[in-house]
Backbone atoms as SQL, in Angstrom:
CREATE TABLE atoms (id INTEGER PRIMARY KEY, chain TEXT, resi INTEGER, resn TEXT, atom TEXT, x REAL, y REAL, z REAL);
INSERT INTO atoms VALUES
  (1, 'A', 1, 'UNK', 'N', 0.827, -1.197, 0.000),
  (2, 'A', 1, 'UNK', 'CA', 0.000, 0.000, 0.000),
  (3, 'A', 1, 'UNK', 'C', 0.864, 1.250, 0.000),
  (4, 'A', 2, 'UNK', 'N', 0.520, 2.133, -0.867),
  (5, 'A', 2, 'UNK', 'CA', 0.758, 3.687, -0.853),
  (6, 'A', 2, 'UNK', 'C', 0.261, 4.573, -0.235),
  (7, 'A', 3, 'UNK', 'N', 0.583, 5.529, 0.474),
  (8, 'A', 3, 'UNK', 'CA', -0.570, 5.935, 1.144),
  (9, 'A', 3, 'UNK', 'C', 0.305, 7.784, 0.661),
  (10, 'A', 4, 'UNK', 'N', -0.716, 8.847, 0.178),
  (11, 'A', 4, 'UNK', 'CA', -0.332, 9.705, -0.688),
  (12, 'A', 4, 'UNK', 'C', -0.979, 10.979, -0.108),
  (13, 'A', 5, 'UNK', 'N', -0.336, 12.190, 0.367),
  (14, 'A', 5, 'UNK', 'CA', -0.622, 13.592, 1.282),
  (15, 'A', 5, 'UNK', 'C', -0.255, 14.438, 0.163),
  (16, 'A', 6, 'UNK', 'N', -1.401, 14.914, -0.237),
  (17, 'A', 6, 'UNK', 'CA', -1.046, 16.171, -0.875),
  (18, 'A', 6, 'UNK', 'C', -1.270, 17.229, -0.102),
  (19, 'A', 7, 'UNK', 'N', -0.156, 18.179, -0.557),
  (20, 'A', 7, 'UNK', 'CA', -0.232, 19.916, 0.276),
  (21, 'A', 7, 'UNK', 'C', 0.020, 20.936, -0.557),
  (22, 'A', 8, 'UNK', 'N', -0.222, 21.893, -0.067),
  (23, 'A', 8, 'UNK', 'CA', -0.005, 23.363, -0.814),
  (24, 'A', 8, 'UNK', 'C', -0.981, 24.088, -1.781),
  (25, 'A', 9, 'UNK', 'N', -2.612, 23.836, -1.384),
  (26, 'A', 9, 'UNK', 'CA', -3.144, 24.320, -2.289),
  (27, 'A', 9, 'UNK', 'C', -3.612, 26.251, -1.969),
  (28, 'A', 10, 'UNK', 'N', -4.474, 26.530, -2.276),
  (29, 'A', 10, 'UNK', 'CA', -5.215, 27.826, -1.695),
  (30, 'A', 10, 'UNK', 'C', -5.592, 28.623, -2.708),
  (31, 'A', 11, 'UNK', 'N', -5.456, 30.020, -2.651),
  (32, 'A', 11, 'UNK', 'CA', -6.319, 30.934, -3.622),
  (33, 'A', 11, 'UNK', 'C', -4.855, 32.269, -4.582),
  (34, 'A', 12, 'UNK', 'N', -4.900, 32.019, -5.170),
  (35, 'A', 12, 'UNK', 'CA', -3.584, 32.857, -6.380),
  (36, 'A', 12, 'UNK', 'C', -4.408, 33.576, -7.150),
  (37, 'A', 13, 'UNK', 'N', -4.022, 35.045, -7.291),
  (38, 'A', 13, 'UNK', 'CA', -5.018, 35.627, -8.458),
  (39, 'A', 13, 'UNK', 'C', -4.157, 35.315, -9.864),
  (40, 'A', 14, 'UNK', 'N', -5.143, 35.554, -10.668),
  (41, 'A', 14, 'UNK', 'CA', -4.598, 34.794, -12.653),
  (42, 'A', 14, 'UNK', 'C', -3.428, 35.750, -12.189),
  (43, 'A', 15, 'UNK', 'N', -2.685, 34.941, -13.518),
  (44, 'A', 15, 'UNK', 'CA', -1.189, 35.281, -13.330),
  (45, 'A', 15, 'UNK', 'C', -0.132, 35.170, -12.153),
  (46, 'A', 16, 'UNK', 'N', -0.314, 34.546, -11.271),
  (47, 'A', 16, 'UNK', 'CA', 0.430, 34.078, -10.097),
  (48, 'A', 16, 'UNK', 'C', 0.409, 32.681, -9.999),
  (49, 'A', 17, 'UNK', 'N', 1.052, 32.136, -9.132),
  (50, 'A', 17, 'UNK', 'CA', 2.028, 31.464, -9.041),
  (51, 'A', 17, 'UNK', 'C', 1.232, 30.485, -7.448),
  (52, 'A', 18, 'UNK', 'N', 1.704, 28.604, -8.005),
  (53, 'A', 18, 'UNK', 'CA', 1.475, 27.969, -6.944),
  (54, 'A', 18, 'UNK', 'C', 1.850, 26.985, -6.910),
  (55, 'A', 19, 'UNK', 'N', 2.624, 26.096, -5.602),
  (56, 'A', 19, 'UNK', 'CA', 3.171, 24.529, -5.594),
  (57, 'A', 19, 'UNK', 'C', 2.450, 23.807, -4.880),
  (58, 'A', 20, 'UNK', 'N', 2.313, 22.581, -5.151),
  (59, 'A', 20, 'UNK', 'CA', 1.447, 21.699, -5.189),
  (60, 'A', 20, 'UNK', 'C', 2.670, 20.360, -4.516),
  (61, 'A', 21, 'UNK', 'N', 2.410, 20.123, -3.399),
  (62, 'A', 21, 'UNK', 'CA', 3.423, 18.409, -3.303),
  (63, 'A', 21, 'UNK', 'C', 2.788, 17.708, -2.545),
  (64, 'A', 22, 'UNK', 'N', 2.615, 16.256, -2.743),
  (65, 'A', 22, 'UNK', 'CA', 2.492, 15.310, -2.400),
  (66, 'A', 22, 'UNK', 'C', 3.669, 14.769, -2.379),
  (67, 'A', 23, 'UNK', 'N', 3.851, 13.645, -0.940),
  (68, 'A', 23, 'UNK', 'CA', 4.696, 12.798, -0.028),
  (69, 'A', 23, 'UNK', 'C', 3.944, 11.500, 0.096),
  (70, 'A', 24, 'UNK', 'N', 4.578, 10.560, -0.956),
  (71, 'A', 24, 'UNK', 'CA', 4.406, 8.949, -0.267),
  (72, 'A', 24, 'UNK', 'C', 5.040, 8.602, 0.656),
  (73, 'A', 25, 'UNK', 'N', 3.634, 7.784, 1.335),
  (74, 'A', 25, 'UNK', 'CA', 4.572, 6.974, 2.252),
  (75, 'A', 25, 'UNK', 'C', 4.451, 5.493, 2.134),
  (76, 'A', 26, 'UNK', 'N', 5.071, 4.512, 2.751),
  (77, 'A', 26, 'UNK', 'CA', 4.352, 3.024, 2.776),
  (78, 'A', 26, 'UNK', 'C', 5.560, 2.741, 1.548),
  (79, 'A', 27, 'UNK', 'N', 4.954, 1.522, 0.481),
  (80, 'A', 27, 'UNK', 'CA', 5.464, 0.979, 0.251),
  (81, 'A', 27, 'UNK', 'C', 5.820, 1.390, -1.526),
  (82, 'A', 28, 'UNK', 'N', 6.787, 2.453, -0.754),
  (83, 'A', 28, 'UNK', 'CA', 7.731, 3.266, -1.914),
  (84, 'A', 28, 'UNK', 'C', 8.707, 2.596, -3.032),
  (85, 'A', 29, 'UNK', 'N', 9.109, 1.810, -2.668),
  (86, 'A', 29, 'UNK', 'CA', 10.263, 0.953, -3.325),
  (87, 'A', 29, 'UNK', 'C', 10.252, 0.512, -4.874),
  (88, 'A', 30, 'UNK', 'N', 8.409, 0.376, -5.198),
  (89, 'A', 30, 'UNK', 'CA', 8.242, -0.179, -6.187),
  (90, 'A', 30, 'UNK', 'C', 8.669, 1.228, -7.538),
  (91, 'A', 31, 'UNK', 'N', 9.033, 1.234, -8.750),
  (92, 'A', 31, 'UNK', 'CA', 9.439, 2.769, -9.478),
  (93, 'A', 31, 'UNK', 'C', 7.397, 2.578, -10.055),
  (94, 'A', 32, 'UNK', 'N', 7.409, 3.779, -9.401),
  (95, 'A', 32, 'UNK', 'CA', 5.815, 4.653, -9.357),
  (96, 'A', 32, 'UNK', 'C', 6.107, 5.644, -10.491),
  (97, 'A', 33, 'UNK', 'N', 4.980, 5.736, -11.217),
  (98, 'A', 33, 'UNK', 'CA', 4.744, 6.482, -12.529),
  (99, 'A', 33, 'UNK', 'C', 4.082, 7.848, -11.520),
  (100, 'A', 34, 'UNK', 'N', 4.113, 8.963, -11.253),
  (101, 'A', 34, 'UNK', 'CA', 3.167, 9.834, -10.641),
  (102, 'A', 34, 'UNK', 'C', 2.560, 10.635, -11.110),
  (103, 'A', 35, 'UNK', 'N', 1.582, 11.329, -10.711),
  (104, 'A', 35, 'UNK', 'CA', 0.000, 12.227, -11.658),
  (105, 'A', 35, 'UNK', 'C', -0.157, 12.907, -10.984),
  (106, 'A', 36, 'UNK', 'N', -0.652, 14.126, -11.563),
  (107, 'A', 36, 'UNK', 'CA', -1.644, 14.971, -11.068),
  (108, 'A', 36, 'UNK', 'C', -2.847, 15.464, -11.527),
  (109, 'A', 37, 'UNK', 'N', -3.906, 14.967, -10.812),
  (110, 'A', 37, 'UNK', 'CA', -5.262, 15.223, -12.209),
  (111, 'A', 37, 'UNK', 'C', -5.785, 16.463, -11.433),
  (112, 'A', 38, 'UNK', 'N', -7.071, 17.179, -11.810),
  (113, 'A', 38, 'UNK', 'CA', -7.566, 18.286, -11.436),
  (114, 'A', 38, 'UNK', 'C', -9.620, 17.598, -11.522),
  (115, 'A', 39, 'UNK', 'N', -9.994, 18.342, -10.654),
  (116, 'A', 39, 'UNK', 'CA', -11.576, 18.162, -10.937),
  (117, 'A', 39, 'UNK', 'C', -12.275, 19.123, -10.473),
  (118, 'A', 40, 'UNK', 'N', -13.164, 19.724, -11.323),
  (119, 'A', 40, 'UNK', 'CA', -13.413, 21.427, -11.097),
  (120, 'A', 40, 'UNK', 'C', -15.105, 21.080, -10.932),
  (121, 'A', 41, 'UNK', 'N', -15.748, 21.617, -10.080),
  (122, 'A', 41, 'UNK', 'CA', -17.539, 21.594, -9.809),
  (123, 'A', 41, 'UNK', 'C', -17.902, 20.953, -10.958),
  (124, 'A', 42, 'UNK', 'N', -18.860, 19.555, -10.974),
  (125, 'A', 42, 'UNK', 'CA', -19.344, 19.561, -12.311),
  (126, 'A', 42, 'UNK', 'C', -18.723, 19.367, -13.792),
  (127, 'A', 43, 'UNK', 'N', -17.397, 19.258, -13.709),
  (128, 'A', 43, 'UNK', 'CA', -16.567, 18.292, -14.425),
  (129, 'A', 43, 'UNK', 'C', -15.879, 17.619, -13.998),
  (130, 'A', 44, 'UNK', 'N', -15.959, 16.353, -15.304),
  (131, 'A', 44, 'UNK', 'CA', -15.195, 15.205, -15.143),
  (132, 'A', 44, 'UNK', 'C', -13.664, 15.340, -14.426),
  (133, 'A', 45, 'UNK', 'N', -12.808, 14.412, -13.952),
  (134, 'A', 45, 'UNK', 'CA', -11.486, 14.914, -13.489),
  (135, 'A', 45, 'UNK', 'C', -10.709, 14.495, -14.626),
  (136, 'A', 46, 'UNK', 'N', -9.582, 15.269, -14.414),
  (137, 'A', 46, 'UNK', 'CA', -8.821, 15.698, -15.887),
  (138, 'A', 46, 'UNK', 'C', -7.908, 15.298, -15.747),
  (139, 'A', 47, 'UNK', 'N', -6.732, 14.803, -16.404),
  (140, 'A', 47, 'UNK', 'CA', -5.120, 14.551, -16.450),
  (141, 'A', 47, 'UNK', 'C', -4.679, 16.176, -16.311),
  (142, 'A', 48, 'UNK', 'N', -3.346, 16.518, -15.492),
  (143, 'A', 48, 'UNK', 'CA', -2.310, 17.629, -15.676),
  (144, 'A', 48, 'UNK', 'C', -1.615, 17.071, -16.360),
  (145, 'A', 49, 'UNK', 'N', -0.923, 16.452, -15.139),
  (146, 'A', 49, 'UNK', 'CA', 0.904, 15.875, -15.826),
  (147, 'A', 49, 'UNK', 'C', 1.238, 14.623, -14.895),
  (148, 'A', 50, 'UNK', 'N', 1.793, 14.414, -15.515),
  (149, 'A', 50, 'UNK', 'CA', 2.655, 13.006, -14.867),
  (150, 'A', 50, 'UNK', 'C', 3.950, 12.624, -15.262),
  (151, 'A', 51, 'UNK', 'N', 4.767, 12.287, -14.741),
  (152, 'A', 51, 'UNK', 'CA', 6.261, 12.177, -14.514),
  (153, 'A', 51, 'UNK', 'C', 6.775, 10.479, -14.326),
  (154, 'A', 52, 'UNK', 'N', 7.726, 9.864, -14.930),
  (155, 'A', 52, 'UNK', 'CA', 8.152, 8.286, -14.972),
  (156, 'A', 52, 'UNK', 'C', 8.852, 8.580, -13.341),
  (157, 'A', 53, 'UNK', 'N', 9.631, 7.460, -12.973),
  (158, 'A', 53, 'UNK', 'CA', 9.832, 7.282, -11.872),
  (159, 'A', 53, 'UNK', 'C', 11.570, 7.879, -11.819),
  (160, 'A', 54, 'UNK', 'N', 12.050, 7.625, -13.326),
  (161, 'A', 54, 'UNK', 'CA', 13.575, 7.996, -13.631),
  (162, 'A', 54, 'UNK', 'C', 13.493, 9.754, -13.225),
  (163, 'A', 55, 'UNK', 'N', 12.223, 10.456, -13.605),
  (164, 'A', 55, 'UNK', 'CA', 12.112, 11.581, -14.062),
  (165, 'A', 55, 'UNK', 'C', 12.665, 11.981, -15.428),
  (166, 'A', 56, 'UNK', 'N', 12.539, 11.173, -15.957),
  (167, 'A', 56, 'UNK', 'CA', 13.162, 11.662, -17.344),
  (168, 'A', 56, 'UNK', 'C', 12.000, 11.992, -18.421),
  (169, 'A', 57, 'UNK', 'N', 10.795, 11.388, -18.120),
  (170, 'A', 57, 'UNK', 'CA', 9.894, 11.348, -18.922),
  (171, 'A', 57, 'UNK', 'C', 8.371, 12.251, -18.128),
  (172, 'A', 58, 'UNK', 'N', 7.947, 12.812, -18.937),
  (173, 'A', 58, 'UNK', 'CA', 6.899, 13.863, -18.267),
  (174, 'A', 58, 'UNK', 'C', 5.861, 14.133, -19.352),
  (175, 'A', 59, 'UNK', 'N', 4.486, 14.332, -19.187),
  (176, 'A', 59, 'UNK', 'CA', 3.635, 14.614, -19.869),
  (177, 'A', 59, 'UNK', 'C', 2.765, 15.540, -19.434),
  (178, 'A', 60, 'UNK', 'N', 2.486, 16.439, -20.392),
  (179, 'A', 60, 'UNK', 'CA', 1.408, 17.599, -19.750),
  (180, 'A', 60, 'UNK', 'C', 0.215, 17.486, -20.656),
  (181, 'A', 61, 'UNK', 'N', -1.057, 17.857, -20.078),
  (182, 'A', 61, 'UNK', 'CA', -1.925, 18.019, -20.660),
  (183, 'A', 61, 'UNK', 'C', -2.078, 19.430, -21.359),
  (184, 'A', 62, 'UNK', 'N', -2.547, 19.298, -22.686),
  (185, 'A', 62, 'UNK', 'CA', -2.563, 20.784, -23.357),
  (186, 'A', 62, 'UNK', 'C', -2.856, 22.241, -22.541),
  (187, 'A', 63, 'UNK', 'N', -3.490, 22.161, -21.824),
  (188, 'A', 63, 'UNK', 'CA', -4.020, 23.286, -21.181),
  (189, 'A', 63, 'UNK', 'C', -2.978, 23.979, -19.761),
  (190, 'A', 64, 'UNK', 'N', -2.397, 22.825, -19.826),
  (191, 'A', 64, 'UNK', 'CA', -1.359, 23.032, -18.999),
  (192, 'A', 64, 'UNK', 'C', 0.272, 23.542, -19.733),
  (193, 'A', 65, 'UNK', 'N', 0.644, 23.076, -20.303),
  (194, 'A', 65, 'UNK', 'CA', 1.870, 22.996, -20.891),
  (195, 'A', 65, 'UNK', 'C', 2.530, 24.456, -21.077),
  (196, 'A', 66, 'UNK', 'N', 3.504, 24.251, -21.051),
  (197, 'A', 66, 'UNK', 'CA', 4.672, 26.127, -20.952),
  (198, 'A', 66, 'UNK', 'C', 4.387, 26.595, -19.717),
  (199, 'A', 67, 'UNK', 'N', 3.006, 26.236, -18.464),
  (200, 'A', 67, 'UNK', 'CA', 2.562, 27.216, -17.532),
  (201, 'A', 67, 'UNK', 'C', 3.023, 26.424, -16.291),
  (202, 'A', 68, 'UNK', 'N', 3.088, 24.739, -16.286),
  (203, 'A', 68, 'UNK', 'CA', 3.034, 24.318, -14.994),
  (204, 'A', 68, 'UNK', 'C', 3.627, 23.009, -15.251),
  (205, 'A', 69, 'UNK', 'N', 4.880, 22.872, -14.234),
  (206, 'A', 69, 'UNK', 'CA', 6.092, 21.612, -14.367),
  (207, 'A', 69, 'UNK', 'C', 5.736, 20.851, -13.143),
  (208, 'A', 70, 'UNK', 'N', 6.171, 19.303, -13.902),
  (209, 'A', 70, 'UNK', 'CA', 5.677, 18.563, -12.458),
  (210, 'A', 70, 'UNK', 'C', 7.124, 18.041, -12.758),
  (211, 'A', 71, 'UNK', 'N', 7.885, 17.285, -11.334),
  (212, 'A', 71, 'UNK', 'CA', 8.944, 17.136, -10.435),
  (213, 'A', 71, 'UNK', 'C', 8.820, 16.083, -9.692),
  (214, 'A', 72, 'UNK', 'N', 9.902, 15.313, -9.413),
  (215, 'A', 72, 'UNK', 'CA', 10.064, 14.483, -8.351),
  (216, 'A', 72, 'UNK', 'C', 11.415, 14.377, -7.848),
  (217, 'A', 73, 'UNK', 'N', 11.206, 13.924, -6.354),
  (218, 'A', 73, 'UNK', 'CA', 12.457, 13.590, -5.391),
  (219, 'A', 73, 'UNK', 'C', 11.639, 12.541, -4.736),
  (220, 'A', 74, 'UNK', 'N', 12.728, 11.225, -5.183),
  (221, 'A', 74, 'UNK', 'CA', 12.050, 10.363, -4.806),
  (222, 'A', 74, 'UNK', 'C', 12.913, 9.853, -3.304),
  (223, 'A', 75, 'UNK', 'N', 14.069, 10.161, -3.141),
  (224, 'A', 75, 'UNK', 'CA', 14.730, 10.606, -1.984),
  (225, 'A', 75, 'UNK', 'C', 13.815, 10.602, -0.678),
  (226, 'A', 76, 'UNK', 'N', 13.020, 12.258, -0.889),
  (227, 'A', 76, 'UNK', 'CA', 11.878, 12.457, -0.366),
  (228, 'A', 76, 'UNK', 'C', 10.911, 11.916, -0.464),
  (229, 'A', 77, 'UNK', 'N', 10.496, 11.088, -1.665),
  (230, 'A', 77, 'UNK', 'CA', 9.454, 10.248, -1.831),
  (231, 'A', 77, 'UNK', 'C', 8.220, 11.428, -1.777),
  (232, 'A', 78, 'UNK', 'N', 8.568, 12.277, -3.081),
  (233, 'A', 78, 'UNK', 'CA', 7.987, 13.929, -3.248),
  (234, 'A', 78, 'UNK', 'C', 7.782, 13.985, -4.190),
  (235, 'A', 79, 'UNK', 'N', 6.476, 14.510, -5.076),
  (236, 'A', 79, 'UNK', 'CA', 6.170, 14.958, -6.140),
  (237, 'A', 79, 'UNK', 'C', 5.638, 16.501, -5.980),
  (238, 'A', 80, 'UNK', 'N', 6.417, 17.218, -7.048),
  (239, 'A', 80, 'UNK', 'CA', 5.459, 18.195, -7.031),
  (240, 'A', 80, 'UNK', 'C', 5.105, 18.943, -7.780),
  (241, 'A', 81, 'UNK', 'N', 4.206, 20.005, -8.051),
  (242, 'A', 81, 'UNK', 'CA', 3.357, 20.156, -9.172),
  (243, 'A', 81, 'UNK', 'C', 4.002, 22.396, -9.373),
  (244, 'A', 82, 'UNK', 'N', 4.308, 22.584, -9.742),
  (245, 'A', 82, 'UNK', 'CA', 4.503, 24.020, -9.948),
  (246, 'A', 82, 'UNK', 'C', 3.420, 24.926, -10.967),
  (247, 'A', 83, 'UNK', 'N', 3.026, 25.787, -10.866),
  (248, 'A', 83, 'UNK', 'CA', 2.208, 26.036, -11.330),
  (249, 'A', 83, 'UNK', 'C', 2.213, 27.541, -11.547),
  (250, 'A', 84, 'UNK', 'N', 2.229, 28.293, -12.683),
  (251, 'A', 84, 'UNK', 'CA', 2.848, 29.618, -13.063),
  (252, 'A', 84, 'UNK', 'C', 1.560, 30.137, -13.801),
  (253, 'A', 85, 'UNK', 'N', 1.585, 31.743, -14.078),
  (254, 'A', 85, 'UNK', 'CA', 0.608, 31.904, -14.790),
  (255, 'A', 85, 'UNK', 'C', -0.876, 31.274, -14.854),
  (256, 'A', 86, 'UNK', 'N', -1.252, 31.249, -13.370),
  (257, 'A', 86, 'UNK', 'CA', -2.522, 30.544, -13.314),
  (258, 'A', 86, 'UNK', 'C', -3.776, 31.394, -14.078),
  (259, 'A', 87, 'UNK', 'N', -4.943, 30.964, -14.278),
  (260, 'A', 87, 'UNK', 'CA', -6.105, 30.962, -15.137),
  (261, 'A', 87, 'UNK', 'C', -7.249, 31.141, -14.043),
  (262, 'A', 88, 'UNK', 'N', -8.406, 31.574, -14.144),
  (263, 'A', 88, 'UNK', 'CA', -8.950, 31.011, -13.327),
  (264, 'A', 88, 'UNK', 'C', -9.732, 29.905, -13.718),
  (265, 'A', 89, 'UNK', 'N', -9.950, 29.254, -14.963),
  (266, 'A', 89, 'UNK', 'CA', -9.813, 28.037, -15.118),
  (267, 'A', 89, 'UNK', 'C', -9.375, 26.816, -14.802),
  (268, 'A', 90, 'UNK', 'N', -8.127, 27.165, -13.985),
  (269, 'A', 90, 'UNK', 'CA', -7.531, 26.451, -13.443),
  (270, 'A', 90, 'UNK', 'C', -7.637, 25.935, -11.905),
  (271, 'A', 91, 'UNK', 'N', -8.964, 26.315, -11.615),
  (272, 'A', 91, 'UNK', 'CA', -9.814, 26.043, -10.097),
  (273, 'A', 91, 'UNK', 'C', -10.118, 25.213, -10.052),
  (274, 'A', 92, 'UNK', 'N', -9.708, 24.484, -9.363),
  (275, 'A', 92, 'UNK', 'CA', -10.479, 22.527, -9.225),
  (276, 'A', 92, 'UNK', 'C', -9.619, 22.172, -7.680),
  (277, 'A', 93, 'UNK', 'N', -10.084, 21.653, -7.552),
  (278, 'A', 93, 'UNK', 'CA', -9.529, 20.155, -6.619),
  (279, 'A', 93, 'UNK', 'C', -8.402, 19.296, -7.309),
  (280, 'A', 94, 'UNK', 'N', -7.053, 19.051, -6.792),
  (281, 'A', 94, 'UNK', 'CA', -5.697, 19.076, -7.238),
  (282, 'A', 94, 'UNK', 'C', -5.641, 17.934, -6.737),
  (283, 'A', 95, 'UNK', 'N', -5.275, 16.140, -7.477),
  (284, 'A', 95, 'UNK', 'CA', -5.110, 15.344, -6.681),
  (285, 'A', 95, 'UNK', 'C', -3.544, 14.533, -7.496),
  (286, 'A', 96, 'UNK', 'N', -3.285, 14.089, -6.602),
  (287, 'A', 96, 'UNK', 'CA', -1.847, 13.297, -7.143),
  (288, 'A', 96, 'UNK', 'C', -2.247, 12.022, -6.842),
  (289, 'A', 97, 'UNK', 'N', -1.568, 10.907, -7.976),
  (290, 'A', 97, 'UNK', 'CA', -1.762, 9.448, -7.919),
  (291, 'A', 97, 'UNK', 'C', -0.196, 9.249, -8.112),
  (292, 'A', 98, 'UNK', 'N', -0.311, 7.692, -7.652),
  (293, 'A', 98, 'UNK', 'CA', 0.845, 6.736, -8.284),
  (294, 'A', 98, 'UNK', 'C', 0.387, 5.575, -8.563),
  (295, 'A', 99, 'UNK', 'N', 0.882, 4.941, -9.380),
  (296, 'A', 99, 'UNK', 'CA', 0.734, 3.702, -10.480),
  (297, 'A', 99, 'UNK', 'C', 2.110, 3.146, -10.637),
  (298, 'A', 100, 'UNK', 'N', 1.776, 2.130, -11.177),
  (299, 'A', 100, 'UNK', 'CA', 2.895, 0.977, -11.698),
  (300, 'A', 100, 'UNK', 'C', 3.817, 1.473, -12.714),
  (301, 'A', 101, 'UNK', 'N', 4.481, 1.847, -13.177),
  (302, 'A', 101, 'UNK', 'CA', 5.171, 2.090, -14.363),
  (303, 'A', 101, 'UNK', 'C', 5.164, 0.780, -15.597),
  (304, 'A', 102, 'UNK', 'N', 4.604, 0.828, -16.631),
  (305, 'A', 102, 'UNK', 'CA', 4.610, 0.122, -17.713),
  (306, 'A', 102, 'UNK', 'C', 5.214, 0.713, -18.983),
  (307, 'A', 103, 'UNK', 'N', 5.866, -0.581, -19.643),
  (308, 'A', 103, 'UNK', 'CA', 6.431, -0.016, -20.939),
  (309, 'A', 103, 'UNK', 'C', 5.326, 0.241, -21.600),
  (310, 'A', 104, 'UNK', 'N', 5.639, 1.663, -22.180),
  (311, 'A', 104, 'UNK', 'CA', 4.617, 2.506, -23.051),
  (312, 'A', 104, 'UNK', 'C', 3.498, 3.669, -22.823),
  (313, 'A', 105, 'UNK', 'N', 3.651, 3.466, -21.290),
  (314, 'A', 105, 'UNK', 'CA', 2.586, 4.330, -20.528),
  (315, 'A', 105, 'UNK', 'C', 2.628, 5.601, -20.448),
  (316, 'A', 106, 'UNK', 'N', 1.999, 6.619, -20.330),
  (317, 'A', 106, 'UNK', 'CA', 1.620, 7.797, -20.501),
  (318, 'A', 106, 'UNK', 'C', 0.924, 8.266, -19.605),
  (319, 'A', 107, 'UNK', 'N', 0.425, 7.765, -18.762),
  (320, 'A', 107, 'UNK', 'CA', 0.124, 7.809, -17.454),
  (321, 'A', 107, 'UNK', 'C', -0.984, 9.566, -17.548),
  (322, 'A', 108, 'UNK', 'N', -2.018, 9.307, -18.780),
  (323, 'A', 108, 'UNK', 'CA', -2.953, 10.200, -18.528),
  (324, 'A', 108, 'UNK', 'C', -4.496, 10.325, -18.317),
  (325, 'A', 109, 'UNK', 'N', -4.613, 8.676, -17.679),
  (326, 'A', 109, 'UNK', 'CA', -6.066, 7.987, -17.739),
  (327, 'A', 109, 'UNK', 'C', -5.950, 7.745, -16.160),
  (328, 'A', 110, 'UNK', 'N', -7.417, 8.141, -15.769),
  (329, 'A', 110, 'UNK', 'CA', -7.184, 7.780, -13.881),
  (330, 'A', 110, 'UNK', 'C', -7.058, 6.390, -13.970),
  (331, 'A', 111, 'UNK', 'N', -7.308, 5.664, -14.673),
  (332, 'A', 111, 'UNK', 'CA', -6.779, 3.954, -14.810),
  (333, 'A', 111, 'UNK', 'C', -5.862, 2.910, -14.348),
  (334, 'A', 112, 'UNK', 'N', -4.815, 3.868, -14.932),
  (335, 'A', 112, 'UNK', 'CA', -3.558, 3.198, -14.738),
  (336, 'A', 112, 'UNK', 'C', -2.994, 4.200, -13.209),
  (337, 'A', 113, 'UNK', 'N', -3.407, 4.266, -12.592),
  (338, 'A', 113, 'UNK', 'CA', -3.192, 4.480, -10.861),
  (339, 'A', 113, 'UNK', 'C', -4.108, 4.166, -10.397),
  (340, 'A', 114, 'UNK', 'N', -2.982, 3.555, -8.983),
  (341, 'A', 114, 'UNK', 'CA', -3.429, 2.221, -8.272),
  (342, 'A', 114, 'UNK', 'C', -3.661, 3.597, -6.936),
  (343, 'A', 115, 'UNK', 'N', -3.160, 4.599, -6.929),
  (344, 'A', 115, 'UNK', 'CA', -3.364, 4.733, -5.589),
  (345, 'A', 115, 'UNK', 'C', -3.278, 6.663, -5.657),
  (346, 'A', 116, 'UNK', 'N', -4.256, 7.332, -4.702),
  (347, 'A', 116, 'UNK', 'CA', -4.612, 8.457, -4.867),
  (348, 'A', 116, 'UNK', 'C', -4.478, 9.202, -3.242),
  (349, 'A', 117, 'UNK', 'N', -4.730, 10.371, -3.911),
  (350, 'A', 117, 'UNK', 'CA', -4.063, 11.260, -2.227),
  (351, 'A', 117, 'UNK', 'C', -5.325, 11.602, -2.193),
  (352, 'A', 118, 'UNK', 'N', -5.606, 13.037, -0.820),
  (353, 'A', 118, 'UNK', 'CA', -7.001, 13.401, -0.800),
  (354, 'A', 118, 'UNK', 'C', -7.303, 14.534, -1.397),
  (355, 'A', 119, 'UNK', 'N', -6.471, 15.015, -2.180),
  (356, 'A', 119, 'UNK', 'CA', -6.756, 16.453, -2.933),
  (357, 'A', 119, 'UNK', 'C', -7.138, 17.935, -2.273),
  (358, 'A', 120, 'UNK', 'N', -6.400, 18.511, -3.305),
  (359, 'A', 120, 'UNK', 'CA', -5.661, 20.380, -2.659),
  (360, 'A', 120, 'UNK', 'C', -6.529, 21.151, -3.413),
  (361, 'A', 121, 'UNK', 'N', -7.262, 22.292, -2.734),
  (362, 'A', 121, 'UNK', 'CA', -8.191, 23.148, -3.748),
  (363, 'A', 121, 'UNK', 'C', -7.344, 23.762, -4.009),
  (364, 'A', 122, 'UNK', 'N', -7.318, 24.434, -5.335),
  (365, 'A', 122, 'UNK', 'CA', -6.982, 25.429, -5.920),
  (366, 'A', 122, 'UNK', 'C', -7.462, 26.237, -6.190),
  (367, 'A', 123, 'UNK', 'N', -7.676, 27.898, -6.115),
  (368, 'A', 123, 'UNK', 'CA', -8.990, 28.141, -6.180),
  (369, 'A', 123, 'UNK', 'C', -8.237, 30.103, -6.810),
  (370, 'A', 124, 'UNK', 'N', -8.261, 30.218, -8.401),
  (371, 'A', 124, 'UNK', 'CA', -7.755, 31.316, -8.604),
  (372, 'A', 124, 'UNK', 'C', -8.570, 31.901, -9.522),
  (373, 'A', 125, 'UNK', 'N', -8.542, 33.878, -8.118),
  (374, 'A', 125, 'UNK', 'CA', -9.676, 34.614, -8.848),
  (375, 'A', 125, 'UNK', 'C', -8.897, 35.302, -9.971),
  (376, 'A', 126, 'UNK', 'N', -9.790, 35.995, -10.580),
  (377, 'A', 126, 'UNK', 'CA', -9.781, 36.724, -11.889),
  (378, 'A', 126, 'UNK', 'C', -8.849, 38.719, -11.148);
């Protein structure tokens, strides 16, 4: 079992700036693919980004991309989500997963994670 704390959410007006980390704990050892999806009132929850376990490999979702880098220290057994030039579109409930790492994965379907934190509001006015 994984067991997954996300922190750092709150309120940024557009155009400012916010970090986002989640800390596994438990049973770290296995190389975890990690996510961060978003789910805003009344929509579905969305892929951000997600990161391989090497960190070498990272994926952003369009709406995200050039504005907000995701990171890991796995040291710390730390992911975290940076977030620049916020929107206020960009208001949802902030959750981080980890999953298995598979050859080929892309890690942008809540699917392929096995295990989820309790999620950070984000919440940025205009």
């Amino acid at each position: 079992q994984v067991q997954l704390v996300g922190s750092g959410g709150g309120l940024a007006q557009a155009g400012g700036s916010l970090r986002l980390s989640c800390a596994a704990s438990g049973r770290t050892v296995s190389p975890y693919a990690m996510g961060w999806f978003r789910q805003a009132p009344g929509k579905e929850r969305e892929f951000v980004a997600a990161i391989s376990w090497s960190g070498g490999s990272r994926y952003y979702a369009d709406s995200v991309k050039g504005r907000f880098t995701i990171s890991r220290d796995n040291a710390a057994n730390t992911v975290y989500l940076q977030m620049k030039s916020l929107r206020p579109e960009d208001t949802a409930v902030y959750y981080c997963a980890a999953g298995n790492e598979y050859f080929g994965g892309t890690y942008s379907r809540p699917y392929e994670y096995n295990y989820w934190g309790q999620g950070a509001q984000v919440t940025v006015s205009s």
